[in-house]
ROBAMI-249463 format. One line per field, with one value per residue: residue number from 1; residue in one letter; chain; x, y negated, z of N, C-alpha, C in turn. Coordinates in pm, whole numbers, plus 32768, in hexadecimal, padded with zeros to 4 digits. Example, Ala and Ser with C-alpha at 12.3 -4.5 7.8 and 13.67 -1.06 7.14 Angstrom:
<gudrens>
resi = [1,2]
resn = [a,s]
chain = [A,A]
neast = [8527,8505]
nnorth = [8239,80E1]
nup = [830C,82C4]
caeast = [84CE,8557]
canorth = [81C2,806A]
caup = [830C,82CA]
ceast = [8528,850A]
cnorth = [814A,7FFD]
cup = [830C,8313]
</gudrens>
This chain:
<gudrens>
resi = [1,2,3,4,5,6,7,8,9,10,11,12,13,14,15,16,17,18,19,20,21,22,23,24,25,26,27,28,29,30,31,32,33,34,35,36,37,38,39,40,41,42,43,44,45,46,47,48,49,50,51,52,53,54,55,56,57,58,59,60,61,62,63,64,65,66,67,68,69,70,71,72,73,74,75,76,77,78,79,80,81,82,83,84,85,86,87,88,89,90,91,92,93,94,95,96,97,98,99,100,101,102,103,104,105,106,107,108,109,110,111,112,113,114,115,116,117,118,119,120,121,122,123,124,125,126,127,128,129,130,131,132,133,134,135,136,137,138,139,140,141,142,143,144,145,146,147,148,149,150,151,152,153,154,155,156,157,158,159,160,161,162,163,164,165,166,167,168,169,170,171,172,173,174,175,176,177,178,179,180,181,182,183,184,185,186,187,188,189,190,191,192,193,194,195,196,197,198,199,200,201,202,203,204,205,206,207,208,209,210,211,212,213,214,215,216,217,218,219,220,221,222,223,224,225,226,227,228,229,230,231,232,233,234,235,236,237,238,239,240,241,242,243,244,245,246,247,248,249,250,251,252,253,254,255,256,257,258,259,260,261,262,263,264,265,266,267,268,269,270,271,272,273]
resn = [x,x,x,x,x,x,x,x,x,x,x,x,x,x,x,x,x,x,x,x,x,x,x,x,x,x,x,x,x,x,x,x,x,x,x,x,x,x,x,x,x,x,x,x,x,x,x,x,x,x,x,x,x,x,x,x,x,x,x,x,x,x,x,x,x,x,x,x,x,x,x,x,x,x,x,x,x,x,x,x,x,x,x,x,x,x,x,x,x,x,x,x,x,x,x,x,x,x,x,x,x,x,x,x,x,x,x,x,x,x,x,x,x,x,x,x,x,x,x,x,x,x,x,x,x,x,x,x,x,x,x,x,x,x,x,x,x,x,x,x,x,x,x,x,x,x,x,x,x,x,x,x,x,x,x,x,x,x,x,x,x,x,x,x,x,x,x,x,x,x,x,x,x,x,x,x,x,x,x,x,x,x,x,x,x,x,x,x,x,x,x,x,x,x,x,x,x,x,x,x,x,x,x,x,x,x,x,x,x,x,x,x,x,x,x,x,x,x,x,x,x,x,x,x,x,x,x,x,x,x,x,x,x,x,x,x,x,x,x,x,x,x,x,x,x,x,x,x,x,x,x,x,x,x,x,x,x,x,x,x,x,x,x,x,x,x,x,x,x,x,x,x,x]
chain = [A,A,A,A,A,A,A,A,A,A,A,A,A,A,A,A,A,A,A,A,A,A,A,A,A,A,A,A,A,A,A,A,A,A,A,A,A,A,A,A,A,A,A,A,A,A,A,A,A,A,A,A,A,A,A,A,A,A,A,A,A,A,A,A,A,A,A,A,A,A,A,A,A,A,A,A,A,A,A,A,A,A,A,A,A,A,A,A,A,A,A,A,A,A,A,A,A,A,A,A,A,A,A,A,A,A,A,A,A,A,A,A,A,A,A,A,A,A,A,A,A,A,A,A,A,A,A,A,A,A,A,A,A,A,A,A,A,A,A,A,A,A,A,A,A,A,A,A,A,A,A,A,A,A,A,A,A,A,A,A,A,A,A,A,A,A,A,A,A,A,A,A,A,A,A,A,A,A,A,A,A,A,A,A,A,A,A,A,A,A,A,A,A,A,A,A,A,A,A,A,A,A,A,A,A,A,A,A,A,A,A,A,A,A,A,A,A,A,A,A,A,A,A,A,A,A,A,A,A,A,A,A,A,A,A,A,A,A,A,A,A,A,A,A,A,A,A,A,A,A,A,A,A,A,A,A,A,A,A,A,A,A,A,A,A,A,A,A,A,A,A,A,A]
neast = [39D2,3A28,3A6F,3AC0,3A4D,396A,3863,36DE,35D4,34C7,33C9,3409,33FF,3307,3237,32A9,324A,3154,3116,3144,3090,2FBF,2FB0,2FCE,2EA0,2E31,2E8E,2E40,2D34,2C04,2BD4,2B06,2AC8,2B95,2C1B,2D33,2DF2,2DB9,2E39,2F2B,2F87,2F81,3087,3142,3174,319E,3296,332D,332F,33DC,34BE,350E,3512,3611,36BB,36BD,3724,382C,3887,38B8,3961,3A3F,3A62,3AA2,3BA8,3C17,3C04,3CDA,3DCE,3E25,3E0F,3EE3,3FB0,3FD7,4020,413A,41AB,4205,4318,434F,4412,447C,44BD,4503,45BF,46D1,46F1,4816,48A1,484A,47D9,475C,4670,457C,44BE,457F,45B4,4554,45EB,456C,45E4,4736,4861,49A2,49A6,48E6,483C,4861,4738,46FC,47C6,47DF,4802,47E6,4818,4814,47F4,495B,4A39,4B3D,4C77,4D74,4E9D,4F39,5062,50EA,5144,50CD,4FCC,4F74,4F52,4E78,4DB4,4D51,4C6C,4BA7,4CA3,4D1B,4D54,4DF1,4D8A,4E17,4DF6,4E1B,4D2A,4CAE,4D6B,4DAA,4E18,4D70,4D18,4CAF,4C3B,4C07,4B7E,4BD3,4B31,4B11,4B98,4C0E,4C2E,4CF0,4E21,4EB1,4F27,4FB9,5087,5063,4FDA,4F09,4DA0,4D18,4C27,4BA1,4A9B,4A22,4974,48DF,4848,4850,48D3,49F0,4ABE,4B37,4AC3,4C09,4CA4,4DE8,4E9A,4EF7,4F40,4F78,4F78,4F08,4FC2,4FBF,50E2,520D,52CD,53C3,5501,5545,55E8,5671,5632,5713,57BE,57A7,583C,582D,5892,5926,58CC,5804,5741,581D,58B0,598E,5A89,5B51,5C7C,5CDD,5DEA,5E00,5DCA,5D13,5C06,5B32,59DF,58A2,5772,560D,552C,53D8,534B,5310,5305,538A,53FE,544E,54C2,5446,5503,54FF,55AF,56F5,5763,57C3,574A,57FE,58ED,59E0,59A5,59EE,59C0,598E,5A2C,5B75,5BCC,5CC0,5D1A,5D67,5CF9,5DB0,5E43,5EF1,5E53,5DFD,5D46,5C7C,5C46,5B57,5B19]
nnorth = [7A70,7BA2,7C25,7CFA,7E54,7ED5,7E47,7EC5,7EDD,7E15,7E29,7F19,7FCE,7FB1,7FFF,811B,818A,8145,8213,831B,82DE,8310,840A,84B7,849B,84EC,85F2,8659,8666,871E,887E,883B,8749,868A,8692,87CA,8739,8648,8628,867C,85D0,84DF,853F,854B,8439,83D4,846E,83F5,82B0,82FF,8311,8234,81AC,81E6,81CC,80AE,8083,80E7,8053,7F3D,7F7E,7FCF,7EDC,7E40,7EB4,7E38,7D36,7D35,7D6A,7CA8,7BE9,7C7C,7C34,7B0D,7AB7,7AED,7A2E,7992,7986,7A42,7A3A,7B43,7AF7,79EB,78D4,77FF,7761,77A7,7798,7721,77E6,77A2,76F0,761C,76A1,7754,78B8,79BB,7B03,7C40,7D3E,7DA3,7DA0,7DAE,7CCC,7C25,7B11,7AB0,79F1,793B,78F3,796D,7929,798D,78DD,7904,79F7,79CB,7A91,7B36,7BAD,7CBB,7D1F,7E15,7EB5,800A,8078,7FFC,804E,8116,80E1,8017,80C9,80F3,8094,7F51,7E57,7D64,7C31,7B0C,7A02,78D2,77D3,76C6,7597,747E,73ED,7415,752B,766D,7775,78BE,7975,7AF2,7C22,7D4A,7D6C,7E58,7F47,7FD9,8110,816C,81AF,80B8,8149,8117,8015,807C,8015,7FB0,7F12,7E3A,7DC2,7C3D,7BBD,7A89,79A6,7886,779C,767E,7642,763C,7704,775F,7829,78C0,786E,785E,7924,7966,7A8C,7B23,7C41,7CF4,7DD4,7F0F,7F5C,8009,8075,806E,8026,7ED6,7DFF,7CE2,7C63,7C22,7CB3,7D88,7E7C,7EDD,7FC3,80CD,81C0,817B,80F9,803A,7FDA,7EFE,7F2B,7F0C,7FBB,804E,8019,7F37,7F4A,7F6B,8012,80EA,8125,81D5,818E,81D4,8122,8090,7FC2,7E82,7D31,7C49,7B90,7C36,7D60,7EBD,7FD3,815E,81CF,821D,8166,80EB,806B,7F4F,7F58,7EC0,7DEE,7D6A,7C62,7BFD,7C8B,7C59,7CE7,7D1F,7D90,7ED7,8008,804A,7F7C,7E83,7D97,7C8B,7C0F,7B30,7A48,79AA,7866]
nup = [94D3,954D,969B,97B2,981C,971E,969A,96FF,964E,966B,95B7,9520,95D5,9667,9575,9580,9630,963C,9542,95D8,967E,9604,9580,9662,96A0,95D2,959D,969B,9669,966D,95C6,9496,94B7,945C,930C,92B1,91FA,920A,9328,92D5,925E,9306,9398,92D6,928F,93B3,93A0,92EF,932F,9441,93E0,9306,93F1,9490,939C,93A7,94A1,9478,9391,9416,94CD,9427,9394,94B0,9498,93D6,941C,952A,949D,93F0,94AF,9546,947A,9486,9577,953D,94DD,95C1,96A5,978F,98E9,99B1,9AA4,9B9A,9B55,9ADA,998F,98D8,97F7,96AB,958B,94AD,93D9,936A,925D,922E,91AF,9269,9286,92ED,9419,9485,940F,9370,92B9,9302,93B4,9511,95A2,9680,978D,98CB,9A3A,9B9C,9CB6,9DC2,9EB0,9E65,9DA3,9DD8,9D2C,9D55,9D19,9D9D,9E13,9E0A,9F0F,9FAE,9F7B,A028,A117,A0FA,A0CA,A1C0,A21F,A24F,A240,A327,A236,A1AA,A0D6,A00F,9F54,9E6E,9E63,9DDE,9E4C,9F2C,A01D,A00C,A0D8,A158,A219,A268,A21B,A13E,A059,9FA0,9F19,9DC5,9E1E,9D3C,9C8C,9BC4,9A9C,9A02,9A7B,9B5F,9C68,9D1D,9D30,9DD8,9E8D,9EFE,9F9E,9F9A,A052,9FB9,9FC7,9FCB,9EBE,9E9F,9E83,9D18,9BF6,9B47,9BD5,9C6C,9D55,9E8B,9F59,A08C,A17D,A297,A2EB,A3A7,A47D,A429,A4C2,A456,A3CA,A382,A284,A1F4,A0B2,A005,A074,9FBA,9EC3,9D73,9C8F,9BF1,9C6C,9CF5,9DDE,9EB8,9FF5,A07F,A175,A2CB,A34A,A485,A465,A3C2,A2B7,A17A,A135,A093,A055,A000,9FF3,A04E,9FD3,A085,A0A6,A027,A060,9FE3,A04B,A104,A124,A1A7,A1DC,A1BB,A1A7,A209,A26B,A3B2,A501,A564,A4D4,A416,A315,A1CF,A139,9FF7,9F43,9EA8,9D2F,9D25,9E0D,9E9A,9F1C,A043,A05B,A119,A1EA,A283,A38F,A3A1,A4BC,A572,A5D6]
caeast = [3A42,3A39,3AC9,3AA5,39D7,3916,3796,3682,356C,342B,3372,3421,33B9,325F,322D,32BC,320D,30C1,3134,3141,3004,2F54,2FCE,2FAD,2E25,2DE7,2EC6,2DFD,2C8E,2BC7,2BA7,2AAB,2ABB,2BBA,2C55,2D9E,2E26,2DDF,2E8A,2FDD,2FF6,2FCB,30F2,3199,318A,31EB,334E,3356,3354,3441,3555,3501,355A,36A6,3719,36F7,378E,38B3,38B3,38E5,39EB,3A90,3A78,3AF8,3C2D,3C5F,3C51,3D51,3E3C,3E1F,3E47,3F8C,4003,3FCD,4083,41D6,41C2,422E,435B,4359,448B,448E,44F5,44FD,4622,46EA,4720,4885,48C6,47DE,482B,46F4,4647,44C4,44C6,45D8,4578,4577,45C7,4553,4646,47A8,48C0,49FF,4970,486E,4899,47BC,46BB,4712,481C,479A,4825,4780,4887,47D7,488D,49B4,4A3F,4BDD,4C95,4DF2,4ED4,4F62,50D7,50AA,5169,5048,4F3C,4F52,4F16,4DE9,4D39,4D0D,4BFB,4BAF,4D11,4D2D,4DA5,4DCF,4DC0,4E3C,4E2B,4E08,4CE4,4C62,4DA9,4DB6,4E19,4CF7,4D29,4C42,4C6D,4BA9,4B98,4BD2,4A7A,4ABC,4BF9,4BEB,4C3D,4D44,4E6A,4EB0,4F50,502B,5080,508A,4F98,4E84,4D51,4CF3,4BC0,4B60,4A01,4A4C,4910,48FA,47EE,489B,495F,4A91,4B01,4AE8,4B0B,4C69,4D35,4E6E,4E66,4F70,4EFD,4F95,4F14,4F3B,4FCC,4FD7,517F,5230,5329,5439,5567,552F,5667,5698,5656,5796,5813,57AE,58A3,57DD,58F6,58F4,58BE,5778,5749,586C,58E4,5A3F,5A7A,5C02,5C6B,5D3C,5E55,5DF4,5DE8,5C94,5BB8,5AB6,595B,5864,5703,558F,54BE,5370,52D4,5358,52E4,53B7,5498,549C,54A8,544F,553B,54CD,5632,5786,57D3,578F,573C,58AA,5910,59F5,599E,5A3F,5956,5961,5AC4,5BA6,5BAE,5D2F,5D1A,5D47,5CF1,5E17,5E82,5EDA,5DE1,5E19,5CB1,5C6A,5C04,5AF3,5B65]
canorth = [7AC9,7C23,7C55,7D76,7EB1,7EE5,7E3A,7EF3,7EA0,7E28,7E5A,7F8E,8020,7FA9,8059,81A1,8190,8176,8269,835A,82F8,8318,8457,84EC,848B,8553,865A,86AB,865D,878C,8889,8801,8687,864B,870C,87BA,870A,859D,8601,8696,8549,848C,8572,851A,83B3,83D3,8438,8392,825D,82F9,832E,81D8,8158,8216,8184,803A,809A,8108,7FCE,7F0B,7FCF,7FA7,7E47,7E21,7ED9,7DB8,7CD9,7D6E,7D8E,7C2B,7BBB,7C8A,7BFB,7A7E,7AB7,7B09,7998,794E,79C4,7A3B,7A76,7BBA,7AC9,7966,78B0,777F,7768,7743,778C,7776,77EE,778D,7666,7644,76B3,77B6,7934,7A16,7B85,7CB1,7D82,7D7A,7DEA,7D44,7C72,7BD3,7ABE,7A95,7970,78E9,7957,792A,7928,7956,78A1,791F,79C2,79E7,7B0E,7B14,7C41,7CA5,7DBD,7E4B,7F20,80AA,807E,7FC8,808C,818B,80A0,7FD8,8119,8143,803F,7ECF,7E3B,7CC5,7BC5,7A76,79BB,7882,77A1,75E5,7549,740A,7397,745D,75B2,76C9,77D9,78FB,79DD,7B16,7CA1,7D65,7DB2,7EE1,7F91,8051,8182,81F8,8141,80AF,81AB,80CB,7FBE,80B4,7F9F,7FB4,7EB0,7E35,7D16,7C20,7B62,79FB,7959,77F6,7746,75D0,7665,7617,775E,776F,789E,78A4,7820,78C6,7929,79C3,7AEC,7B90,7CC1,7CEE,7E68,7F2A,7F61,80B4,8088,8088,7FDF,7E5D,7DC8,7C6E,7C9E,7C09,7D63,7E17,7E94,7F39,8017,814C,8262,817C,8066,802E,7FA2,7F4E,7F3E,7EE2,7FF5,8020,7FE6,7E99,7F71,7F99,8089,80DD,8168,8203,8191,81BD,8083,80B9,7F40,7E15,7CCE,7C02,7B55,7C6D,7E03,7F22,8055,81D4,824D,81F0,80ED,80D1,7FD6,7F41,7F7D,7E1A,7DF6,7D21,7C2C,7BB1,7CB4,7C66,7D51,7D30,7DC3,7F50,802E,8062,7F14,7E6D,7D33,7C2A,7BE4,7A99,7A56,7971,782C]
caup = [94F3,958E,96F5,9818,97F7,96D0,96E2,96D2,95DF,96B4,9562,9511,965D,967F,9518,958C,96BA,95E9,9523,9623,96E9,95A7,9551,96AD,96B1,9549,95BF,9708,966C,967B,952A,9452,94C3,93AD,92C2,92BA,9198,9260,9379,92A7,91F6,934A,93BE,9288,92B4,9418,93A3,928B,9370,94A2,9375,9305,9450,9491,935F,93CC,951A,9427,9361,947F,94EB,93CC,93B9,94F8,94A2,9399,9487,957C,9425,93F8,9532,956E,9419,9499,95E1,9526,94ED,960A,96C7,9830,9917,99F6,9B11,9B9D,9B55,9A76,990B,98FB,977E,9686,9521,9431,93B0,9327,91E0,920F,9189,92B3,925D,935E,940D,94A9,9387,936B,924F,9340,944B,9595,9590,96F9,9812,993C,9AC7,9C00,9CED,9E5D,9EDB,9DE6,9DC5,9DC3,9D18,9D9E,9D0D,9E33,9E25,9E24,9F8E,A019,9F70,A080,A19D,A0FF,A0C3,A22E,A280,A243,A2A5,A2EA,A1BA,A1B5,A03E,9FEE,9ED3,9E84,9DFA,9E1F,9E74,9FED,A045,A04D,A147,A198,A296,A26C,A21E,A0E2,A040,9F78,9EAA,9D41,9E0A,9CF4,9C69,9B38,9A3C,99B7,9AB0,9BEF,9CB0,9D73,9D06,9E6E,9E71,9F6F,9F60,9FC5,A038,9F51,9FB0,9F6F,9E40,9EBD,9E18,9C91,9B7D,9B08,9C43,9C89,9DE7,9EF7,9FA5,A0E6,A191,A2FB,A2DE,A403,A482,A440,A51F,A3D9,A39E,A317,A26B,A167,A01C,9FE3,A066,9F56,9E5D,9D16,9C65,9BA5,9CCE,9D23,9E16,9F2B,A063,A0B6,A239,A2E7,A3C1,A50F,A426,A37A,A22C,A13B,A124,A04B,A08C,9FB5,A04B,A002,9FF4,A0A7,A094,9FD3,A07F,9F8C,A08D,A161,A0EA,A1D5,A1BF,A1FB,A1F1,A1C7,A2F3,A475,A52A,A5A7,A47C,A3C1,A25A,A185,A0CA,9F5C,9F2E,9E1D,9CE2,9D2B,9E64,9E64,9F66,A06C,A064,A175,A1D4,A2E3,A39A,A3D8,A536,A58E,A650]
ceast = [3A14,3A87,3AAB,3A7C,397A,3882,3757,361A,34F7,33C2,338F,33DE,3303,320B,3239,3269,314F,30CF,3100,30BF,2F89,2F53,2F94,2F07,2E02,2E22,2E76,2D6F,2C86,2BCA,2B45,2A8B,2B0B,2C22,2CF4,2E0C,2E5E,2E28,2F4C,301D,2FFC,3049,313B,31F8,31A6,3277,337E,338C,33A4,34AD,3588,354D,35F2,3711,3730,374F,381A,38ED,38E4,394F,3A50,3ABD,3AA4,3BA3,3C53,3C5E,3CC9,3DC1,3E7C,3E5C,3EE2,3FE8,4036,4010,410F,41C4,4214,42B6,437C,43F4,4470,4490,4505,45A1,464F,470A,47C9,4900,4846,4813,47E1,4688,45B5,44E5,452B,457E,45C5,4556,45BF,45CF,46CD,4817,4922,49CC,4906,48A4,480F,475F,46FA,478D,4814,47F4,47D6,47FC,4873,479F,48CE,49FF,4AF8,4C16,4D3F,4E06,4F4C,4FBC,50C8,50EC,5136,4FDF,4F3E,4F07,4E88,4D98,4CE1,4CAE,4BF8,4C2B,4D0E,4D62,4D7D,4E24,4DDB,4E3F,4E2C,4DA6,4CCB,4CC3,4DDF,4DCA,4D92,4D50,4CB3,4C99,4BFA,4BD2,4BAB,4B36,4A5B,4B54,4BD5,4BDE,4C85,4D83,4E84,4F1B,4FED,50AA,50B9,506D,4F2D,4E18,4D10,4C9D,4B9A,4AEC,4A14,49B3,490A,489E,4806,48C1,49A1,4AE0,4AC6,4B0F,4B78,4CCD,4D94,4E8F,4EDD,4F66,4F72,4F1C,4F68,4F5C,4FDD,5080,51B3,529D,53B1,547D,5542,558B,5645,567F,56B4,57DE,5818,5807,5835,5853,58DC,58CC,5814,576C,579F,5870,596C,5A4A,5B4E,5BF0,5CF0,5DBE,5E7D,5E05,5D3D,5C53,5B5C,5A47,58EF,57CD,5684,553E,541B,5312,5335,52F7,52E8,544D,54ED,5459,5496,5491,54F9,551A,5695,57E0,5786,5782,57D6,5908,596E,59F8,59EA,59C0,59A5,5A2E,5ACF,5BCF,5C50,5D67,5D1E,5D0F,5D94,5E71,5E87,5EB0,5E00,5D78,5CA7,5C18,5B98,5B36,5B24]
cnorth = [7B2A,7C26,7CB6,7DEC,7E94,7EB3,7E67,7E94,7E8D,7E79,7EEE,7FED,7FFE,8001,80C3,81B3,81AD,81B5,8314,836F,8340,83CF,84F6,84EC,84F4,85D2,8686,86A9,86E6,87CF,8867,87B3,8648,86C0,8730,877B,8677,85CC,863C,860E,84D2,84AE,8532,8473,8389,83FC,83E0,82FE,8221,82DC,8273,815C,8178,81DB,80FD,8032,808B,809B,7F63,7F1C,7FC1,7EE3,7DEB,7E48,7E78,7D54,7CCE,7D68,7CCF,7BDE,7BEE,7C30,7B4D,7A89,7ADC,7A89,7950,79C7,79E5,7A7A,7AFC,7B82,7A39,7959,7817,77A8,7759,7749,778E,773A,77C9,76F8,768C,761B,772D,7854,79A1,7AD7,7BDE,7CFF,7D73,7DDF,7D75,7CD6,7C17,7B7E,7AB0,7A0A,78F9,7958,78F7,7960,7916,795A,78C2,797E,79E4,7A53,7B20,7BA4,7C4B,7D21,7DA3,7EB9,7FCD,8065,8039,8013,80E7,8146,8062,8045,811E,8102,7F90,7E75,7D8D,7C8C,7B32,7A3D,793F,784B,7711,7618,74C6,73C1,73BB,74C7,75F1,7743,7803,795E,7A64,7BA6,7CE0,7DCC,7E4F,7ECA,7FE0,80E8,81DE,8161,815B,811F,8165,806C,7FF4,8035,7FA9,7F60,7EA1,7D88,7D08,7BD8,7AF2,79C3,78A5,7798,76BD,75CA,762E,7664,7766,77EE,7874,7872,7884,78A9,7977,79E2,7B16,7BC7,7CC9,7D8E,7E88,7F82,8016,80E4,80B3,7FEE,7F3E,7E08,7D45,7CAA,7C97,7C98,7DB7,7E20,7EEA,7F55,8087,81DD,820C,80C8,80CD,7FD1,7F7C,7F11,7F53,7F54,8011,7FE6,7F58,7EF9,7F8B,800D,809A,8152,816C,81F2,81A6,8138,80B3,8011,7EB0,7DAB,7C6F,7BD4,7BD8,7D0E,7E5D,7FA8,80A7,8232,820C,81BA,813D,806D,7FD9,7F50,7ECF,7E58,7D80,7CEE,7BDA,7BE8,7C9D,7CFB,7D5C,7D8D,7E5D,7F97,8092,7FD6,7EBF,7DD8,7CFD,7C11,7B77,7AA5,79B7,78FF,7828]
cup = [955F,9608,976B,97A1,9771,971F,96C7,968B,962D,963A,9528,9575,963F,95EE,950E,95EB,96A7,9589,9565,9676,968C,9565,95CA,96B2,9668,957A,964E,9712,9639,95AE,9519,9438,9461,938A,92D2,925D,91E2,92DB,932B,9270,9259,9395,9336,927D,933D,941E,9349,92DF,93F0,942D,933C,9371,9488,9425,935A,9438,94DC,93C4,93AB,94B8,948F,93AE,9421,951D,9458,93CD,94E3,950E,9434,9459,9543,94F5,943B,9510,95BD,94FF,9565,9681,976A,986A,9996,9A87,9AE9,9BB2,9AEA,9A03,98F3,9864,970A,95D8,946D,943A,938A,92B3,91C9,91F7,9206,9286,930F,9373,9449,9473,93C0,9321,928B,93DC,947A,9577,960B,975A,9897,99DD,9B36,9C9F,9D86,9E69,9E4D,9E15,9D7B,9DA1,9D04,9D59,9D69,9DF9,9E4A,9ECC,9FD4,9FF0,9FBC,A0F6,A169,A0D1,A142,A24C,A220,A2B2,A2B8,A277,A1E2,A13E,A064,9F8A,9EDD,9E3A,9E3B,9E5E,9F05,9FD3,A041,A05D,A14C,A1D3,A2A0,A26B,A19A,A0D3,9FFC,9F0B,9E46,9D7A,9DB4,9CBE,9BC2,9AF1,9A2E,9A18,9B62,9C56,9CCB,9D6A,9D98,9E4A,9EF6,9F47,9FC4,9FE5,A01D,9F7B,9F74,9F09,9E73,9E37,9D74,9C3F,9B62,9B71,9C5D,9D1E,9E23,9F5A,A023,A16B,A21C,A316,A358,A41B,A470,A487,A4BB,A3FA,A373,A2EB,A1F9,A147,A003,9FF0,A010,9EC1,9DC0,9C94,9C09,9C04,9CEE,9D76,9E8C,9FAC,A08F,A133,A24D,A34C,A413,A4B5,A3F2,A2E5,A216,A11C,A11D,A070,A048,9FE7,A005,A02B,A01A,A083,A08F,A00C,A047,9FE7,A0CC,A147,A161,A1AD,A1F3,A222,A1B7,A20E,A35C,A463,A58C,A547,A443,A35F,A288,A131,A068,9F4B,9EA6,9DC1,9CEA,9D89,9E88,9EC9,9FB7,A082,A0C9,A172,A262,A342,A3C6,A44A,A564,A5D7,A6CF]
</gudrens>
């Protein structure tokens, strides 16, 4: 078997080489010492036998491209991954017929995970995607395995930069470092983001009314009568909503109002004991 650089021919060489010496001698003996006939035909036979050797050069060469063919053909035997990691599906047997290619009609070989660190992917509310553009903001995930809480405490590694189309959500990833696996692919995890304050409104959810003019507020005033309020929502917490307009602060809502209830109606406030 054929491998590197092409080899030269010792015997090829040493043949051109006397070729050449032999050729040079007749070619620089004096006129009359031999004829010009003997020295054209030791020129003759001095290329005759460079040409000779070029085409072994070139055979060689060639023969080491069928090696290289070969060789690449015998390394698709075997299947390498791009990256270290675990097997953690795998979809073929020995004896199965693997076709080339990725079509709908074709399934992967192996699906593989590389668990360190793990890498957690959050869609994030247009009304936070403004704030986590500005920097790496704190987060701290949460999920179980193993029977215990896991907690990390860390920074956000890197946003899409543009929100989903559809969805109006921000793709925000953290990179968990795993070493133990604790964390695995597939856990369902619960993200908060330590946003920096805007000095807005923060009322119950319970407060919120969602109607046909939009989302509301209804608020008791000097009178003890209702009154409704047309607000914008800036950041949805879940328990607890940030307004951008609609209330004050000092303001009494009314949480979880009945659909009986109209605006103008007069309302009792329960006082605290």
């Amino acid at each position: 078997m054929l491998h590197g650089a092409p080899a030269e021919s010792p015997f090829g060489d040493a043949e051109a080489a006397f070729a050449k010496t032999t050729y040079d001698r007749w070619r620089d003996s004096p006129d009359g010492v031999v004829s010009a006939q003997e020295r054209d035909e030791k020129q003759a036979a001095f290329g005759t036998t460079n040409a000779q050797l070029q085409q072994s050069f070139a055979q060689v060469a060639l023969d080491q491209a069928r090696v290289d063919q070969y060789s690449a053909l015998s390394a698709y035997k075997q299947v390498r991954a791009p990256f270290d990691g675990t097997i953690t599906q795998r979809n073929i047997d020995i004896g199965n017929l693997v076709t080339a290619g990725s079509t709908s009609a074709t399934t992967p070989l192996y699906v593989m995970t590389q668990n360190d660190p793990i890498r957690v992917m959050i869609e994030v509310p247009q009304s936070a995607a403004t704030d986590l553009m500005q920097g790496q903001l704190p987060v701290t995930v949460t999920g179980t395995g193993g029977g215990q809480g896991l907690t990390y405490s860390g920074k956000v590694t890197r946003t899409a930069e543009a929100l989903n189309a559809q969805a109006r959500t921000l793709q925000v990833e953290v990179d968990i470092p795993n070493g133990a696996g604790h964390w695995l692919p597939g856990m369902y995890i619960t993200a908060s983001f330590d946003l920096p304050p805007r000095g807005q409104v923060q009322v119950p959810a319970a407060a919120l009314l969602f109607r046909a003019n939009g989302a509301q507020v209804a608020t008791v005033n000097a009178e003890g009568r209702i009154v409704m309020h047309d607000v914008a929502i800036a950041r949805d917490d879940g328990s607890m909503v940030e307004l951008g307009s609609g209330v004050k602060a000092g303001d009494k809502l009314v949480l979880n109002l009945s659909s009986q209830i109209s605006p103008g109606d007069p309302v009792e406030v329960a006082r605290q004991p």
